[in-house]
C-alpha positions in Angstrom: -102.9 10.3 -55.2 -104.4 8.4 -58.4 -103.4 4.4 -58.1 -103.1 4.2 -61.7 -103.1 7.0 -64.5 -105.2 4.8 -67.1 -107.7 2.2 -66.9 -108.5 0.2 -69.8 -112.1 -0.4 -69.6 -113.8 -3.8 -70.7 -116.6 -6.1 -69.5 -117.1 -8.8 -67.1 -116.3 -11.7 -69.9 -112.8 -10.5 -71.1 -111.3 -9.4 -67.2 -108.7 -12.4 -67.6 -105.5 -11.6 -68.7 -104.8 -14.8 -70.2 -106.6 -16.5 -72.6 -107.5 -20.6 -72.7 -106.0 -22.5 -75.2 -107.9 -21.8 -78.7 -109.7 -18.7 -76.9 -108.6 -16.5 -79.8 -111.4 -14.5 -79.2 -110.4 -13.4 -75.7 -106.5 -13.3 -77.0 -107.2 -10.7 -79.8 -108.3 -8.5 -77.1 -105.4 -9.5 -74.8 -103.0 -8.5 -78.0 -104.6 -5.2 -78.0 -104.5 -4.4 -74.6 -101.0 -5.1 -74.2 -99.7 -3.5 -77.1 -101.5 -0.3 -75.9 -100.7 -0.9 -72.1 -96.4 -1.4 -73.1 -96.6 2.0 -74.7 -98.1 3.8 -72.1 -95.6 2.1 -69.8 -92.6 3.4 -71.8 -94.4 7.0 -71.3 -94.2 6.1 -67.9 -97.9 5.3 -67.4 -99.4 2.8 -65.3 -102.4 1.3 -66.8 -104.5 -1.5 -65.7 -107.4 -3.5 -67.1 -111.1 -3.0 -65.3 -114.7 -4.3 -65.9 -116.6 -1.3 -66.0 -119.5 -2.6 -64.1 -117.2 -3.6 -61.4 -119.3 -1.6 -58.0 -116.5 -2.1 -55.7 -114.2 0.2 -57.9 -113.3 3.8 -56.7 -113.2 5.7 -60.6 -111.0 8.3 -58.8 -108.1 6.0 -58.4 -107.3 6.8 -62.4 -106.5 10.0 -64.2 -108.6 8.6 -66.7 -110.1 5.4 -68.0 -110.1 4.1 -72.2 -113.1 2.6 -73.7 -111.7 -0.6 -74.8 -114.0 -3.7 -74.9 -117.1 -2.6 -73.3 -119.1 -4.6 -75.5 -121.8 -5.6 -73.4 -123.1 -1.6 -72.6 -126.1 -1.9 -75.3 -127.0 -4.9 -73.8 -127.4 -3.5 -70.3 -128.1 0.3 -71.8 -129.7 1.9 -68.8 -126.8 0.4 -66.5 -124.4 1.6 -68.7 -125.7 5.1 -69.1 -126.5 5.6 -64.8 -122.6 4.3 -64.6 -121.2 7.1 -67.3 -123.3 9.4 -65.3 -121.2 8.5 -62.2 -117.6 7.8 -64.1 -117.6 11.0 -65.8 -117.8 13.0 -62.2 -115.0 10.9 -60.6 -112.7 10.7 -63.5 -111.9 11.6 -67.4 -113.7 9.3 -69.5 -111.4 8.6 -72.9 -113.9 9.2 -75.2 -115.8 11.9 -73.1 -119.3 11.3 -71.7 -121.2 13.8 -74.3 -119.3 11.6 -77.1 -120.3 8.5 -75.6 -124.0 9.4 -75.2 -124.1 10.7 -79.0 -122.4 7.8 -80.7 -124.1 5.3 -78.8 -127.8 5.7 -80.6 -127.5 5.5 -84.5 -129.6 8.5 -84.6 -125.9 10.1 -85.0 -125.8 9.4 -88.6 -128.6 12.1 -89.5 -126.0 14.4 -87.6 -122.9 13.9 -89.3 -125.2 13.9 -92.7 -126.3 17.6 -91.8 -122.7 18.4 -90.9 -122.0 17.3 -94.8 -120.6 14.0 -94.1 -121.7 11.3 -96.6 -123.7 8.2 -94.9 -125.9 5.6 -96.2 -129.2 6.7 -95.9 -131.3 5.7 -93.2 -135.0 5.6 -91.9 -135.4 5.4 -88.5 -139.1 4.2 -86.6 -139.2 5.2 -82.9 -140.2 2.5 -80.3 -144.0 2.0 -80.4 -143.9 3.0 -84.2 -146.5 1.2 -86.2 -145.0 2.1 -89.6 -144.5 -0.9 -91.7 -141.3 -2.3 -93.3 -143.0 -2.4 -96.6 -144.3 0.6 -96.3 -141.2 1.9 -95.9 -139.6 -0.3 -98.5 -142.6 1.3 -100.9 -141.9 4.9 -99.7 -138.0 5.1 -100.1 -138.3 2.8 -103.4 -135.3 0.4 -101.8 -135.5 -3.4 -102.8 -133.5 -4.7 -100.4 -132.3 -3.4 -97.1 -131.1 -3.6 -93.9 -132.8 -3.7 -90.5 -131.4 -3.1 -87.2 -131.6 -0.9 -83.8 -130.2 2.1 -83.0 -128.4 1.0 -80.0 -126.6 -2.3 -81.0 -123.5 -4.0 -81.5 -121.8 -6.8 -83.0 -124.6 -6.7 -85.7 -127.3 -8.2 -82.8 -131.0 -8.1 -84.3 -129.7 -6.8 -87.7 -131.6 -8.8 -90.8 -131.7 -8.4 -94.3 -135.1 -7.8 -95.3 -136.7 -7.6 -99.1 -140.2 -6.7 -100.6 -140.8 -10.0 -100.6 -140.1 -10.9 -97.2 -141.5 -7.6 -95.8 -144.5 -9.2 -94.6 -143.6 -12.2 -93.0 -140.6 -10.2 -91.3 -143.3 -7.5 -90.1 -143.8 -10.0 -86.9 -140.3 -9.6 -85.9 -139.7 -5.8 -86.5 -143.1 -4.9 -84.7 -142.0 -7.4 -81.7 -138.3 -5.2 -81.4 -140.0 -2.0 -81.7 -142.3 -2.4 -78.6 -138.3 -2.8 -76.9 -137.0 -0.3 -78.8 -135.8 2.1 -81.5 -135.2 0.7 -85.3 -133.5 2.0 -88.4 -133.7 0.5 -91.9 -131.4 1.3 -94.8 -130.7 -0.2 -98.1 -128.8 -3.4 -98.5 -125.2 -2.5 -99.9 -124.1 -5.0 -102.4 -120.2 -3.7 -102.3 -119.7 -5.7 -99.0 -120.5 -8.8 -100.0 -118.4 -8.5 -103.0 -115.8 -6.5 -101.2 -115.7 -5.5 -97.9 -116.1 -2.9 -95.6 -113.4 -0.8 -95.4 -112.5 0.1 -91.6 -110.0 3.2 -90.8 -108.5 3.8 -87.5 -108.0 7.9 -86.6 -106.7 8.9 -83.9 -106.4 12.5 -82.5 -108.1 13.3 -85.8 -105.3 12.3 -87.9 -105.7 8.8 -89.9 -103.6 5.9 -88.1 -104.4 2.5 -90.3 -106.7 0.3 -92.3 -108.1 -3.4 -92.2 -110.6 -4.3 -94.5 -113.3 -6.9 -93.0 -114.7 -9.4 -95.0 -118.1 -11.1 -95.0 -118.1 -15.1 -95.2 -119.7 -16.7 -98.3 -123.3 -16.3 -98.2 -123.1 -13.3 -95.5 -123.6 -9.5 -95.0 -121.9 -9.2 -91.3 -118.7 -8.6 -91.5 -118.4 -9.2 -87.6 -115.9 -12.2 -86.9 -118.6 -13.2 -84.3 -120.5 -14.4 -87.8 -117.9 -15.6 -89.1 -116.5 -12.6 -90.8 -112.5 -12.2 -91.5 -110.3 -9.5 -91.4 -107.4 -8.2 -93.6 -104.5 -6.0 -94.3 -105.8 -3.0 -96.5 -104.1 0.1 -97.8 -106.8 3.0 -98.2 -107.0 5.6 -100.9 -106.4 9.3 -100.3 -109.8 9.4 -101.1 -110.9 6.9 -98.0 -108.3 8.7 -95.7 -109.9 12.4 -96.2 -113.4 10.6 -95.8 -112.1 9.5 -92.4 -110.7 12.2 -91.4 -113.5 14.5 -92.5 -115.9 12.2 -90.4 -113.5 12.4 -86.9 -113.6 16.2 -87.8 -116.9 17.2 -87.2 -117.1 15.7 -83.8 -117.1 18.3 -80.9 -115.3 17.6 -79.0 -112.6 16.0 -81.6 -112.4 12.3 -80.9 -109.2 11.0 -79.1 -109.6 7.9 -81.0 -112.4 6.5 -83.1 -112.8 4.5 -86.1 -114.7 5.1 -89.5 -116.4 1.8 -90.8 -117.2 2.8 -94.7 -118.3 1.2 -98.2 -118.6 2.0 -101.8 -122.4 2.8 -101.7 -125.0 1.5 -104.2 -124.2 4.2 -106.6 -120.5 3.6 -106.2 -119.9 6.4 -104.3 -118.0 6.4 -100.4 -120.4 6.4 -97.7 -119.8 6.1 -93.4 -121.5 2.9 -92.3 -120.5 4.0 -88.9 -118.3 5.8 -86.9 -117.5 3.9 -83.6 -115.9 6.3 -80.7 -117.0 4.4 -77.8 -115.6 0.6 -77.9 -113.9 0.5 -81.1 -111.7 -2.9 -82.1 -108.9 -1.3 -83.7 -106.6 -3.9 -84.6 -103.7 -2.8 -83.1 -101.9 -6.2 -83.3 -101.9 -5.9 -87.3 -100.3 -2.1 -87.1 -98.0 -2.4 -83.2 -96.7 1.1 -84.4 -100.3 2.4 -84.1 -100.3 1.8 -80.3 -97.4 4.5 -79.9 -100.2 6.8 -81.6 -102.6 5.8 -79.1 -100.0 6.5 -76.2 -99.1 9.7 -77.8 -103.0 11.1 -77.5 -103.8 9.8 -74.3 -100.4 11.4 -73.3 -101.9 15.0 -74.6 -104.9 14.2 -73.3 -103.4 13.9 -69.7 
C-alpha cells in the first residue's frame, strides 16, 4: 500500500513549508507547490513534499515522485545520479530516469539540433581539453560569447568572455576544465535588450509564458542575479517552437519548459529545454496547475 501517490521532490534548503518573513525566495517555491499539491488533492491525490537526498526515505511509499526544486543535483552530480539509479527501481520518476540523465548534460542541445530543432550554436571542450577560448573564438569567428558547463544551474560558472578578454580569462576556463566539461556559444544581444522568452509545455501541449528579464548591466536572467520576471503572451510562432522542441523527446516529456531568444540573426533559437527541475511559474498562471494535475493523473 503506497503512503502517498506523489512526492514532490526538492532539496534539503527549501523542505520547510513555511517561509520566514521576507523569504520570498523560499515562498515562490511554497506558491508553487501548493498550487500543484490543491489540484492533485481535488483529483483525490495525496502528495507530499520530500528532499530527495533524504536516506531514511522508502521511494516505494509513492506511486511516483515530481521533480520540483531539486536544484542542488549538479552540485552534488554523482550523488544525484547513484540516487536516480536507486529511485527509478522503487518508484516512477516524473520526468523518467532516461530523460533525466539526457537533459541533465548540455550535450543535449547537439541532439535536439540533429532532430531539426533550432538552438544556439554551441562548442563544447571535454574535461582535460587544452583547446583555448581564443582559439575557439578565432575558429568559430564569434566576438563575444558565452561560457559555461554542461552540467549547471542557476547560471553558476557561466561568464561572458570577448577576444579581448580571452586571454586573461584562459586561467579560469583551464582551472573548470580539469573539474569538468565546458561549452561556449555566442553572446546573444536580444536578452539584454529583451528577454528570454520562457514557455511552459506540458504533456506536449503548450501551457503558458513569462518572459525573464536581465537587470541593467546583466546577461542572467536568473532572479538569483538579480533578474525579474514578467507576464508575456508568446507568438504562434514561439508556441510551435515549443512544442516542436517537447516533441522530439522520447519519451514525450510530462512537463518541461523551453527557455528561447531571438538569435543574433534575429531568428528563434532554444537556449534550453529544462525537463528535470524546471521553475514554472505556476503562481502567475493557477489554471496551469490543473494541467499539471491532469498529466500526472494520465501518467498514473
Amino acid at each position: 500500500m503506497h503512503a502517498f501517490d506523489v512526492a514532490l521532490l526538492t532539496d534539503r534548503r527549501y523542505t520547510a513549508n513555511t517561509a520566514a518573513e521576507g523569504d520570498w525566495y523560499l515562498q515562490n517555491i511554497l506558491d508553487d507547490d501548493r498550487l500543484l499539491q490543491e489540484a492533485l488533492a481535488r483529483r483525490g491525490l495525496a502528495s507530499l513534499r520530500v528532499d530527495w537526498a533524504d536516506p531514511e526515505i522508502d521511494w516505494s511509499r509513492f506511486r511516483c515522485a515530481v521533480f520540483r526544486s531539486t536544484w542542488d543535483y549538479h552540485e552534488r552530480f554523482a550523488e544525484f545520479s547513484a540516487w536516480l539509479g536507486r529511485a527509478e527501481l522503487a518508484t516512477r520518476l516524473c520526468n523518467p530516469a532516461s530523460t533525466v540523465r539526457w537533459n541533465a548534460d548540455k550535450h543535449y542541445l547537439a541532439d535536439l539540433a540533429d532532430r531539426g530543432v533550432p538552438v544556439l550554436p554551441s562548442r563544447y571542450l571535454e574535461r582535460g581539453s587544452t583547446r583555448t577560448l581564443a582559439g575557439v573564438l578565432e575558429e568559430t569567428g564569434w566576438d563575444d560569447a558565452v561560457i559555461k558547463p554542461c552540467v549547471s544551474g542557476a547560471a553558476r560558472d557561466t561568464y561572458r568572455v570577448n577576444r579581448e578578454s580571452a586571454v586573461e580569462c584562459q586561467p579560469l576556463l583551464t582551472a573548470l576544465l580539469t573539474q569538468e566539461s565546458m561549452m561556449v556559444q555566442p553572446y546573444q544581444a536580444d536578452i539584454a535588450r529583451t528577454g528570454e522568452d520562457t514557455l511552459m509545455v506540458f504533456g506536449g501541449r503548450y501551457s503558458h509564458a513569462v518572459r525573464k528579464v536581465p537587470k541593467p548591466g546583466d546577461f542572467r536572467v536568473q532572479d538569483d542575479h538579480g533578474g525579474t520576471v514578467h507576464e508575456y503572451r508568446p507568438t504562434d510562432e514561439q508556441i510551435a517552437l515549443a512544442e516542436r522542441a517537447s516533441a522530439v523527446c522520447q519519451p514525450l516529456p510530462v512537463y518541461g519548459r523551453v527557455d528561447m531568444v531571438r538569435d543574433n540573426d534575429g531568428r528563434l533559437a532554444v537556449m534550453e529545454l529544462e525537463l528535470i527541475e524546471p521553475e514554472l511559474w505556476l503562481r502567475y498562471h493557477p489554471k496551469a496547475a490543473e494541467r499539471f494535475a491532469e498529466c500526472l493523473i494520465a501518467l498514473l
